[in-house]
N, C-alpha and C positions, 0 to 999 in steps of 0.2 A: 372774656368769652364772647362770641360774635351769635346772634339769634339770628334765623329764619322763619319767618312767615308765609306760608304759600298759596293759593288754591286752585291751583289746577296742576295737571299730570307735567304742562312745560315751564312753570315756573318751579315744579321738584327737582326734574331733570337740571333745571338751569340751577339750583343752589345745589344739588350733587356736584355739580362740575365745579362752581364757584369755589365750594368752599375746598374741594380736596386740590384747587388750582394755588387757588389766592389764599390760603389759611387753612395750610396743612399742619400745623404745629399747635394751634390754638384751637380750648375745647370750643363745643357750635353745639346749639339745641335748636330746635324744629318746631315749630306749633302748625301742623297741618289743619286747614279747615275740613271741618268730616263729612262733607260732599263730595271731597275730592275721590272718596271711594265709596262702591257700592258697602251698605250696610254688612253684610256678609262677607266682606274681607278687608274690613276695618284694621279689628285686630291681628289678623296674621302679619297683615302690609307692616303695620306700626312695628311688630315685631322682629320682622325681619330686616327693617331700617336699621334694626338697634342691634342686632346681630352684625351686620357690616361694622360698625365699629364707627361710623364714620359721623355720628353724632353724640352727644351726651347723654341726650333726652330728645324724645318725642313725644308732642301731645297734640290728643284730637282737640280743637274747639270746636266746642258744642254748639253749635251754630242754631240748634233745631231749640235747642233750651230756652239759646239766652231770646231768640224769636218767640215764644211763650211769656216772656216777661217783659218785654221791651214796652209794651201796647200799643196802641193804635197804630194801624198801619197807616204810611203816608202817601200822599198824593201832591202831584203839584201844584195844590191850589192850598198844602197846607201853612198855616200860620207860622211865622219863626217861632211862638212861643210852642209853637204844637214839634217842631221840628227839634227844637232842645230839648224838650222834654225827653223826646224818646233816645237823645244822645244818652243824655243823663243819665235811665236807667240802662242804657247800652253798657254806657261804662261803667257802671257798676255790678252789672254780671259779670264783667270779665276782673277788675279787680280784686273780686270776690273770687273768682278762678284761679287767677293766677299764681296768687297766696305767694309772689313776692314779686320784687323794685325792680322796674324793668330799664332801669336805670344803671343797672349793675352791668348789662351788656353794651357793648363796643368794638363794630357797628350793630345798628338793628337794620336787618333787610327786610322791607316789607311786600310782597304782592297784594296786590289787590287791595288797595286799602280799602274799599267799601265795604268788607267783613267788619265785624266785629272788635278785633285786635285793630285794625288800621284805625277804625274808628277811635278807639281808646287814643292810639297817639297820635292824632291829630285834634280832637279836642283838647288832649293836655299838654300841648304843644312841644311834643317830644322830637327830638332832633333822629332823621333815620335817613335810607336810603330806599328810593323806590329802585322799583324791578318792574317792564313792560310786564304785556299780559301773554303774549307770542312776539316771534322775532321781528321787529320794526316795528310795531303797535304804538311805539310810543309816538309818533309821527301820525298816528290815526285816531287822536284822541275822540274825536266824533262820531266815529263808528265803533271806540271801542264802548263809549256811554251808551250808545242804542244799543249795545250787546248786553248791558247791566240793566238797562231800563227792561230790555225784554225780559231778564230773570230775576231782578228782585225791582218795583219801584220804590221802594222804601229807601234801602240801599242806595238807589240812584238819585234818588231825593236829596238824602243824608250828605252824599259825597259832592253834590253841584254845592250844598249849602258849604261847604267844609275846605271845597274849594283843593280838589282831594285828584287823584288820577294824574299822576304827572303835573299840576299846578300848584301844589301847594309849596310856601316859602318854607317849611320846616322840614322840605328836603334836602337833604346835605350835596344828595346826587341820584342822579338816574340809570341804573342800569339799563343797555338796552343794545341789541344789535344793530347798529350803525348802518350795516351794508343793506340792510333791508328798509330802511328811511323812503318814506315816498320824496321824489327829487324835489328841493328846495326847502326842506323843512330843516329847522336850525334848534339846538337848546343850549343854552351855555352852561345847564349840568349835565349833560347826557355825557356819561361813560360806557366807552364800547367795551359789550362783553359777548363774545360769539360761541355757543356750545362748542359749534362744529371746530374753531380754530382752536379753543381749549385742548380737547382731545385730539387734537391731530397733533397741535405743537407741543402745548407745556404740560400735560398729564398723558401719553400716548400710554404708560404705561399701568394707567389706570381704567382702559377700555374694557378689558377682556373682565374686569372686575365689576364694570358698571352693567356691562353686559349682559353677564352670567344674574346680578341681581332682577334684572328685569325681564330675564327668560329669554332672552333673544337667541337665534338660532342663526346660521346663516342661510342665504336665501341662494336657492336655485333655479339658474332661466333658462328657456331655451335657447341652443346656439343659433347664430345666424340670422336672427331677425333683432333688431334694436329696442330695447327698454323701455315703454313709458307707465310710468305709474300714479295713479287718479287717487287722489284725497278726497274722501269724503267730508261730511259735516255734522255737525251736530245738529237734529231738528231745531231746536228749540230756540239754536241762533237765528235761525234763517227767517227771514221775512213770510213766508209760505208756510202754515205748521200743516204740512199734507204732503201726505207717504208717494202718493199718485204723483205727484208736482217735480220730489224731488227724486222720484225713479226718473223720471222722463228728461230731466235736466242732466240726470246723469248719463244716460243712454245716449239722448241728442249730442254730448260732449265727445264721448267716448266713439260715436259714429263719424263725427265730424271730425275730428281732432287724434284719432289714435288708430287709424285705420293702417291694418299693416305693420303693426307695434305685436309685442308680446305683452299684454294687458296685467299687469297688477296692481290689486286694489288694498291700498293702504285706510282702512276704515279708522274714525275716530272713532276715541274711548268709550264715547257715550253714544255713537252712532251703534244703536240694538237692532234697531228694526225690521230694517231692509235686509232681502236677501239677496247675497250678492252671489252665492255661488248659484242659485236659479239665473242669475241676470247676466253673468259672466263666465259660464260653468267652464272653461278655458282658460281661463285668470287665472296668477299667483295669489294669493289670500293671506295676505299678513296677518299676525296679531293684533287685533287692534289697540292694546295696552302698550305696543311696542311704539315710542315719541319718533317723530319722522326724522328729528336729531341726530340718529342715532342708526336708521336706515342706511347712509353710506360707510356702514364699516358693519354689514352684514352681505351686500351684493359680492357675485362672482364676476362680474362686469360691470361695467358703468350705465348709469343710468343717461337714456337718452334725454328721456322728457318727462317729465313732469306736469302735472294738469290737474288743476281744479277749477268748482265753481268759484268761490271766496273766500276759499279756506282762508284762515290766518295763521295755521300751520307749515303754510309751502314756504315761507319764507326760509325756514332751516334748511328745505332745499338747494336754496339756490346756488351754495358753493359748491354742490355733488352735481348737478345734473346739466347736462349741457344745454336745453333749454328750459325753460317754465313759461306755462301758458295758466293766465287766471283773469278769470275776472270781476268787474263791479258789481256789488248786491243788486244792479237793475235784472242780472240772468234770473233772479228770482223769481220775478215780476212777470217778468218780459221773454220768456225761454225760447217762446215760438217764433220769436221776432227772428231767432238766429239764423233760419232760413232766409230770410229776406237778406240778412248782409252779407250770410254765404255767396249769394247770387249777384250783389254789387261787386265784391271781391270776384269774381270769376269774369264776371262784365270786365270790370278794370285791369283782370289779366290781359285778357285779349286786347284791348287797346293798348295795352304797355307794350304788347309782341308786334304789334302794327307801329304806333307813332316812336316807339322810344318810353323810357323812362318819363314816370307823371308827376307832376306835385299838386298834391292832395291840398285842397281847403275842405274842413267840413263844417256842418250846418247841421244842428237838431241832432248829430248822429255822433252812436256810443262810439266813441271815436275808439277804445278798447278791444271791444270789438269786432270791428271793424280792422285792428291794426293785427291780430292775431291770424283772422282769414288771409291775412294778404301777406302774413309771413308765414303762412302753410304755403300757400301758390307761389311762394315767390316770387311778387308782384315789384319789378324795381321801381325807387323814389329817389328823386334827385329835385334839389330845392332849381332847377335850373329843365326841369322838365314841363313836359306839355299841362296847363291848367286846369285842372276839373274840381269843379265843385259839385262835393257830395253833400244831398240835403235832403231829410225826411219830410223839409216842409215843401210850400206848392213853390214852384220853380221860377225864379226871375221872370216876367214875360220876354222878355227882348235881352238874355243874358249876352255879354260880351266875351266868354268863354265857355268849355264845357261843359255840361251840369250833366252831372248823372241823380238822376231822380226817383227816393228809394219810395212807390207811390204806397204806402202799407197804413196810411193811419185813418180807420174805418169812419173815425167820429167826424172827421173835415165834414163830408158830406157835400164838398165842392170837384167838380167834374177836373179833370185835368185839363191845363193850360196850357199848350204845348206851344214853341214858335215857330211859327210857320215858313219863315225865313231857311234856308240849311234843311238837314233831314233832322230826323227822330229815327231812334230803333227800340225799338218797344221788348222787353222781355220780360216771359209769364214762369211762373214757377208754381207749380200744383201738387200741393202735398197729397197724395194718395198711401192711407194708413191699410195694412192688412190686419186682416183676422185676429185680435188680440192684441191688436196697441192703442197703448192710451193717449196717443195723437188724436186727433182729431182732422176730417178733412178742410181744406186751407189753401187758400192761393194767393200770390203776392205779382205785382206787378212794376215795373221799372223800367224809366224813359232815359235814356241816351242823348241827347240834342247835341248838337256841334254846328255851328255858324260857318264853316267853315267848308265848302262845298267838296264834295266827294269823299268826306273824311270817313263818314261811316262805313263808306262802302267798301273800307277797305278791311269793315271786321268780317272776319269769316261768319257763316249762320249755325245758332249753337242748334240744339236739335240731341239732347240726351236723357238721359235718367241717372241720377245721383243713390246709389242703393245706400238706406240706412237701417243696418239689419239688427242691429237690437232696440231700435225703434218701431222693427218690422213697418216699415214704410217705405215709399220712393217719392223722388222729388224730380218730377216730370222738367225739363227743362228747354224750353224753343224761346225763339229770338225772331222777329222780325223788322225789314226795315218798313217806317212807312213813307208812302207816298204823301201828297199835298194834300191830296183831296180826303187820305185818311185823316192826317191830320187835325182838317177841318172838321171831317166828321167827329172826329174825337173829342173836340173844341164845344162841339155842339151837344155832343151826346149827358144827357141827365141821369148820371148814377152817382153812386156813390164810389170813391175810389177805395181799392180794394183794401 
């Protein structure tokens, strides 16, 4: 008999697939962690796993218990002898649980080993198989630790000491999605296991079953306009724990990125808060219990795009939808910045329609970012293209190509350096918030230089307004070139840059 361990909604979905994939003959028991459901529908959930047929047994671990007996909570400055301790009586809550030899099962699949259960077999050095935490994660072991240190530090404690998360030598193997691997990363246990290809290729005929278990319905779009659908987050991951922070990041995305889309918002599990049909009253409104896995075999169309902040849910995306836009935990941080690189990318279109095709160098800047806006616009790149160096810091003085200069960082408090050689074209962008948005007003500025005489002059002068209406906002947009004597002036002028 093969056991499961899980604790979250894409690691269930991922051992439903597995096991009725890989080990449809052999019985399989389940030890769900009981976070992974609200209190209130604990017991139904459990119940209706065990109605499908598709397990032996299932059990909640008592996660909130064996935390009342463990003791002292940990921190990272605690003692190895303070650190064993609380293994010790870890694992003896749960062998007192388990009330029998978990040695009897073959394989054991483990998620999350920093619960409870993981913890028992890796102190007692049980041979298992780990499972990511979302599709490619295993390749983000760094961010997925800062995701665990944000919710439990004990746990995160536990598992660095244990050596635990995809590291430890008592795994046999790795389960994990391959195709969603950040580029360059290598493990020589990692076995590729993809929901999505599961269900497409070698169980197609256990869809409508997996389905029906999880409520899903099919989804209906409007014709004629193209697909893109916004994952949200779960507060509690995110860097920001603020409702206001993470409306606005949504809003700003969704203005910037899905303009002219038929908007639907696929909320996480545990994303309660926000409202979205206030925020989106237009939008498609998924379940949000429904795994994004499982999204492409409920649409009547194809999905165009896909878009989040950091979700680590979109990765299941990526074989359904024709594109995926996401980005680095800095959008957390940093949300308002996005105007400023809006307005590089737009800068950079328009020299790309003038000189030809650019090749980009950058400097300081979310290069992520950045490569998203310029694949809305369009913006062509060719390693054989004109040079421009894009750089949030202060700008070469005497560069010997073209710098575009994203001038946005308030704290320098050094005036800009422009070269006075060639032109400059200076371009302002002024966020102007309406009545009811939680923007704030803002303006960001950006230098152009090119050594190369008459090149500027060849950009047209911008001179627009950017509407971004569930930001309720506008982003004022002009362009000028300057002359020498501006320049100068500028050179000289004592502020702070914007």
């Amino acid at each position: 008999m093969v056991l499961y361990h899980v604790s979250t909604t894409y690691q269930l979905l991922y051992c439903i697939t597995h096991r009725l994939a890989r080990h449809p003959r052999e019985g399989a028991g389940l030890l769900l962690v009981e976070y992974i459901f609200p209190e209130a529908r604990r017991k139904e959930t459990v119940q209706r796993l065990l109605d499908t047929g598709w397990f032996s047994f299932v059990r909640l671990v008592p996660e909130n218990q064996f935390k009342l007996r463990r003791g002292n909570s940990l921190t990272e400055s605690s003692s190895p002898q303070e650190i064993e301790g609380v293994i010790r009586n870890i694992c003896a809550c749960v062998q007192g649980w388990l009330g029998m030899d978990v040695k009897q099962f073959s394989p054991i699949y483990i998620g999350s080993d920093q619960w409870s259960f993981g913890i028992y077999c890796l102190a007692n050095q049980i041979p298992h198989v780990y499972i990511e935490d979302a599709s490619g994660m295993l390749s983000q072991r760094e961010r997925y630790m800062k995701i665990t240190r944000e919710i439990s530090l004990t746990n995160y404690v536990i598992s660095q000491y244990l050596h635990g998360a995809g590291t430890s030598e008592y795994e046999t193997a790795r389960l994990c999605d391959m195709r969603n691997f950040v580029p360059g990363f290598t493990d020589e246990k990692a076995v590729n296991f993809s929901i999505y290809d599961a269900l497409k290729e070698e169980i197609p005929q256990k869809v409508p079953e997996i389905l029906e278990f999880y409520g899903a319905k099919p989804v209906t779009v409007s014709q004629g306009r193209p697909v893109c659908m916004y994952m949200t987050q779960y507060l509690k991951s995110m860097a920001v724990k603020d409702l206001d922070v993470q409306e606005q990041i949504t809003n700003l995305l969704v203005d910037y990125f899905a303009q002219g889309f038929q908007l639907v918002i696929k909320p996480h599990p545990k994303d309660q808060w926000l409202n979205y049909r206030r925020m989106f009253p237009e939008a498609v409104l998924l379940p949000p219990n429904i795994n994004s896995e499982l999204i492409p075999f409920l649409f009547d169309q194809p999905v165009q795009r896909v878009l989040t902040a950091s979700s680590t849910s979109v990765g299941g995306m990526a074989p359904f939808a024709q594109e995926v836009f996401q980005f680095t935990t800095e959008i957390e941080t940093r949300f308002e910045h996005l105007h400023a690189v809006y307005l590089a990318a737009v800068l950079l279109g328009e020299a790309a329609k003038a000189w030809g095709p650019l090749h980009l160098s950058l400097q300081r800047v979310n290069a992520v970012q950045l490569e998203n806006f310029l694949r809305i616009l369009e913006v062509p790149q060719m390693e054989t293209g004109t040079p421009v160096l894009v750089t949030e810091g202060a700008p070469p003085e005497a560069p010997g190509s073209v710098v575009l200069w994203i001038a946005g960082e308030r704290s320098s408090g050094k005036p800009p350096v422009l070269p006075r050689a060639g032109q400059a074209l200076e371009l302002r962008g002024t966020l102007l918030p309406e009545e009811g948005s939680l923007l704030t007003e803002n303006g960001f500025l950006l230098y152009l230089t090119d050594p190369r005489p008459g090149m500027l002059s060849q950009l047209p002068p911008l001179d627009f307004v950017r509407e971004l209406p569930f930001s309720r906002a506008k982003l004022q947009i002009q362009s000028k070139l300057l002359t020498e004597e501006e320049i100068d002036a500028k050179n000289h002028e004592e502020r702070e840059i914007l």
